[in-house]
Structures are given as C-alpha cells and as structure tokens.
C-alpha positions, 0 to 999 in steps of 0.5 A: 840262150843267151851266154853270159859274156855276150850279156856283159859285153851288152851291158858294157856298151849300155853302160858305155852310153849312159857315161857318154850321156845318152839315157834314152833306152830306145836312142841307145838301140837305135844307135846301136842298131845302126853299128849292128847293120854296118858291121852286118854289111862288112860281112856280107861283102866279105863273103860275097867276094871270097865267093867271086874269088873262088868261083871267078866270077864278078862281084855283082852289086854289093854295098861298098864300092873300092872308093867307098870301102873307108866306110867298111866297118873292117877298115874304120874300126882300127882308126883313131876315135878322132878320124872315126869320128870324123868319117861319122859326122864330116862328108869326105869330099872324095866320096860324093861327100858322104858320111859313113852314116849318110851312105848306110842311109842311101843303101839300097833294099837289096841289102835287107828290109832294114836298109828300106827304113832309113828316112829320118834316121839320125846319128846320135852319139855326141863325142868320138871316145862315146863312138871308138868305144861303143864300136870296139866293144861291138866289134869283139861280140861274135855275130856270126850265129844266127841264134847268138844275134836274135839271143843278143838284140832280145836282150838288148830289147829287154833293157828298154826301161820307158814306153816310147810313145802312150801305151806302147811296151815289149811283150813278153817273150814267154808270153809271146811264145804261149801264144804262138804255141796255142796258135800253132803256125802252119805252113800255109800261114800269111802272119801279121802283126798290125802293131808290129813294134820291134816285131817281137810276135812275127819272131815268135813265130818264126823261131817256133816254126824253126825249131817245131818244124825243120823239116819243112824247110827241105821244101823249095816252095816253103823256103820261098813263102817263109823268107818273102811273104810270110812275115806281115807286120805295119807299124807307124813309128820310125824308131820302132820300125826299123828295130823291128826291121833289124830284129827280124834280120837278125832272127833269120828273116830277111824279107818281111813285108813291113808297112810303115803307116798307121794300121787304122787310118784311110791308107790301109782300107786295102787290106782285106781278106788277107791274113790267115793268122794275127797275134798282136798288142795293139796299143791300150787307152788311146783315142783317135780324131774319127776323121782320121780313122778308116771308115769301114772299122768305125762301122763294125763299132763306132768308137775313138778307142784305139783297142775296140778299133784294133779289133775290127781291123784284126776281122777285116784284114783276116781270111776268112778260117783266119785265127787271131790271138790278140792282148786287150785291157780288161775293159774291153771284156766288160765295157758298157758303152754301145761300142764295147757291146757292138764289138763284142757281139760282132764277134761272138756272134758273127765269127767263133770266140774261141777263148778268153785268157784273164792274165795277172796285172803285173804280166806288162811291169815294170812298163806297166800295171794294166789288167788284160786278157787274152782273145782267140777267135776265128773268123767265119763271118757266119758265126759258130760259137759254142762254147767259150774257153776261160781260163784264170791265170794266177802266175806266168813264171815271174813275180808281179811286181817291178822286178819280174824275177823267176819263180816256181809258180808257173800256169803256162804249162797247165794252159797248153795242156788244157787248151790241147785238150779242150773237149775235157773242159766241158767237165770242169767246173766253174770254181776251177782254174778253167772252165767252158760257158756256153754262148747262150749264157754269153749273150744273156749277160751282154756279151760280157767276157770278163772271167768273173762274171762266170766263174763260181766262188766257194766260200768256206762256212765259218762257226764262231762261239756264242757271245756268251761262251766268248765272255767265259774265255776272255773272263778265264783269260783275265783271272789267269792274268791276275794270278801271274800277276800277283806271283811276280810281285811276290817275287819281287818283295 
C-alpha cells in the first residue's frame, strides 16, 4: 500500500503543476513519467558500474557515456533551476547537440520497452522553477522498492480527472483484480490486452501471479516466459503507451510486448490463435469508418461498433481453451440490431459463455455513469454452453456517486466464492443475488443476456382497508381535531 508520505510528496508535485500552469492530468503523468524514467536511468547505471568495479570488468553498454553524464539525473539534479532548465530545453553543442530530453528519446530498447515509445514525445513543462521543482520533489521519493513504485505511479494514475479520448477511462483497480482473480493466470498463460491503456489488466496479473504464486519463480523456464512473452497488450494512443510502458516497468515487468497500432484495423489480421487469456475494456459507443477495420471481424458481425467489434477480436485472437473476461455497455447484452444478435449468438453458440457480471452504474464514476456487465467466455469454436452464470452486483466496496469513498457494502467477496463454487448455483433460485439459466432458455430470447430478463421479482401483496373503513378513520380523525381545537380557544379567553 501506499504510505501516506509518498502520497503527499505525489500531491505536492501535482499541486506544484497546476501552480505552474499545467492542468491537463494526463500532461502531468506524462511529464512526470519522462523525470521517473531519467531518474530510473541514473540507477541503473550506478549499479552497473559499481558491479564493473567490483568484478573488474568493462562497464558494457549503458545509457550515459562520460561526455553525457551532464545529462545523469545525479549530476543535474544539483543545478540552479535556470542551467537545468537550459540542458532540457537548449542542445549543448558538445554533445552532438542534444537536450537531456532529446537524449532520453534516442536511448536504445535495451533500456526498457519504454524507452521503444519515445517517437512523438514532447517536453512540456513551460519555465525552469515549474522544472527545479518538480525534479526536487521527485528526486526525495524512494524508488528503490519495487511495490513502493507500482504503489506510487497507480496513485498517480488515480488522479487522472478527464477520459483522454471518447470512451476512454481507468478501470478500477478492485475491480481489475476480481477479474483476475476469477481468471486465475496459470503458468502457461500468453496474456493480452487489445486495449491496453496505461496496462492496468496485464499488472493485475502480474501482482496476482506475484503474490499467488512465488514459487513459481524458482523455475528458470517461467522466469524466462514471465519477463518476455507473458504480458501482451496493443494500444493506438501514444500517451497512453507509453504510460502503459512505464506502469509496466515499474511494476517489475521489463519486457512486455507492447504493439502500438489499432487492435481493429488491417495491420493486426495477423494475430490469430494467439493468446490463452484476455481481460479487457475496450472503449465504449465508438464507430469506425468499415473500410478501416479488418475484415475477418466484420464477418463474425457486420457492424461500426467499436465494442461488438472488440468482441470478434477478442475470439480471433484467442487460442483455442483460451478465456476471456472482458467489460461491454450494457447494450451489448440486449441489443436488438442483427449484429448485437450475431455476436452474441457466436458466442453462446459457438464457444462456452460462461457468465454474465451486471456491475452498478457508478462502478466507472467519476469518468463516467455508464451501465456495464462483465462476460467471461471460453473459446472452443464447437460451442459447450450449458448453463450460463448471472450474478447481480448491488455494491463494489465504494459509493456510486462521483466520490467513490469506501463503504461496508461489498459483494465482491460473495462473487469469488460463489464463482469457486458454481456447481451449487444450480439450486439457486431466480429472485437470489446469483443464479444459473440453461442456454435453451438463452437462445429462445434472442441470445439476450441481460440479468433481468431472467431474474424473477417477488412482489410483496399489500392490503388496504375498504373505502369505507377509510372515511370512518379520517372522520374520527376530523372530530378529534375539532375537539383539540375547541380546548385551545378555551384557553385563550
């Protein structure tokens, strides 16, 4: 968790921003991630070299030559904020008239997949106290923990106040590791993410496999799958990539393959039969021109929307026993067009749906007040769904307004225990929380999966008096009224 001093010094150097003129949430992580990385850099050249020291042997290929060590975060940290300044935004002729910025952007991949994202980056901090500021108060935060970095750059994620782009927002966290939880990563998993963001899912897992299973890391060959090839994510946004990249690092993975292009487009009809297991919350309500989007998914259901689209892909791209949980607006459960049918039909008859998660419509506030659901399915391509898992969740832990504090309410625990043991919801009934609905039933309503379709009310039978025994009340309450009148005024002759 994390301390509350590192969680001061975070909001002093938010607050140190929005006094210096930048307010954009995401401008502030970003140029705060680029400081991050530098300071990462120094680091890990300093424990490179006092390895070459102590073993008497060359230094290899680091980040900062001799020449360049002006541009080590150790060295310009201690400059007056108007030198510093300088090296950030003026090219110093003696070193190939570069900018410490200019040269974080020309570091090689062997210094992190972060390090790949660079294109496009742009330094934004507008004066040289903003920067001195910002770089002092980044410089007293201890970084050297592993957990106290992921723990500091979430809460740094958490302040992100406004969707960069339609549709786009944080899951959250809590919500993220039920998920996963209910996913349960193996060992063999090859993860993905087709709309990775900063990465929050492909961490989830990560930190569960983690702290689940640490044994697993005395195996060589896992160590080897879990730090490259493990973690999958394609993401189209250059910001959000590259806060992705360094969410990832920070959280101790090092080496995920991270494709920045458009999960839907023509450039990705490559990746087939690929993944054993996606989670994922693919942007909501959006509509893309048909020409751009790759034809194999338009085939499965011939639409522009972007989240049935998402849904085709999510079955090209996994293996087949492949799992998916995946977060959709709640028309996708019970839409009427013929590709809302089509895509749910593909599904439960094709592959094995496996539940159905209707989550309370402040779950994404204060980003947003949209209704969703949860699907879980599994990729078979010969169909096998039986009987289909609903469960109704009233509470995640948080009020469901804007605020979003912590309350007792909580079916998140019910949820993994119920889920755990799914072969005793078959007794449930349709008024309860949970319930299982065959897929006959299913396919006779149009493959809708909306939890009220099949969920029974039970309504409570209410007598009233005759219209009769009514009058008498309101005539015995009209006396007595009178009565208490007429002893007031007595009172006050």
């Amino acid at each position: 968790m994390i301390t509350g001093e590192i969680r001061s010094q975070v909001d002093g150097i938010w607050d140190a921003f929005a006094a210096g003129g930048v307010v954009n949430p995401l401008t502030v992580i970003e140029q705060m991630t680029y400081l991050i990385f530098l300071k990462r850099l120094d680091r890990q050249q300093q424990v490179k070299e006092k390895k070459a020291n102590l073993a008497g042997i060359p230094l290899g290929k680091v980040a900062y030559s001799k020449k360049e060590s002006i541009f080590r975060w150790g060295n310009f940290k201690n400059k007056d904020p108007e030198t510093l300044f300088e090296l950030f935004t003026k090219p110093q002729e003696k070193i190939k008239n570069l900018t410490v910025f200019e040269h974080m952007k020309s570091i090689g991949s062997e210094n992190g997949v972060f390090s790949k994202y660079m294109k496009g980056a742009t330094f934004m901090i507008p004066t040289a106290r903003l920067l001195d500021q910002v770089v002092q108060l980044i410089d007293k935060i201890n970084m050297d923990e592993k957990d106290t970095k992921g723990d500091l750059y979430e809460y740094l994620l958490s302040k992100i106040a406004s969707a960069g782009r339609a549709g786009q927002f944080r899951t959250p966290r809590h919500i993220i590791s039920m998920m996963v939880e209910m996913m349960q990563p193996n060992k063999e998993d090859v993860i993905c993410d087709p709309a990775a963001g900063t990465s929050g899912f492909l961490i989830g897992c990560g930190k569960y496999i983690q702290e689940q299973h640490k044994d697993w890391f005395m195996d060589k060959k896992f160590r080897s799958h879990f730090n490259d090839g493990m973690f999958n994510g394609i993401e189209f946004d250059p910001t959000m990539l590259r806060i992705g990249a360094m969410n990832l690092q920070l959280h101790g993975i090092d080496q995920p393959k991270l494709r920045d292009t458009d999960a839907l487009s023509e450039v990705n009809a490559d990746i087939r039969d690929e993944y054993t297991l996606i989670l994922a919350n693919p942007p909501f309500k959006g509509t893309l021109d048909s020409d751009s989007v790759e034809k194999s998914l338009t085939q499965v259901c011939k639409t522009k929307k972007t989240e049935l689209l998402f849904l085709a892909l999510m079955l090209r791209m996994l293996t087949t026993g492949g799992r998916c949980a995946v977060i959709v607006p709640d028309g996708v459960l019970f839409g009427g067009s013929n590709a809302h049918k089509a895509i749910r039909k593909e599904i439960v008859e094709n592959h094995k749906l496996d539940a159905v998660i209707d989550l309370p419509s402040g779950v994404f506030k204060p980003y947003a007040g949209v209704s969703t659901a949860i699907l879980m399915f599994t990729k078979t391509g010969t169909g096998g769904t039986d009987k289909v898992w609903f469960y109704g969740m009233k509470a995640d832990g948080r009020s469901l307004d804007d605020k979003r504090n912590e309350i007792k309410e909580n079916d998140i625990p019910d949820i993994l225990k119920r889920w755990s043991n799914r072969k005793k919801e078959s007794k449930r009934n349709r008024t309860d929380q949970s319930f299982m609905v065959p897929v006959s039933e299913i396919s006779e309503n149009d493959y809708d999966l909306s939890i009220n379709r099949y969920k029974e009310i039970v309504y409570e039978e209410l007598e009233y008096d005759s219209p009769s025994k009514i009058i008498e009340d309101i005539e015995s309450l009209d006396k007595e009224r009178k009565s208490a009148l007429a002893q007031l005024k007595k009172m006050l002759r």
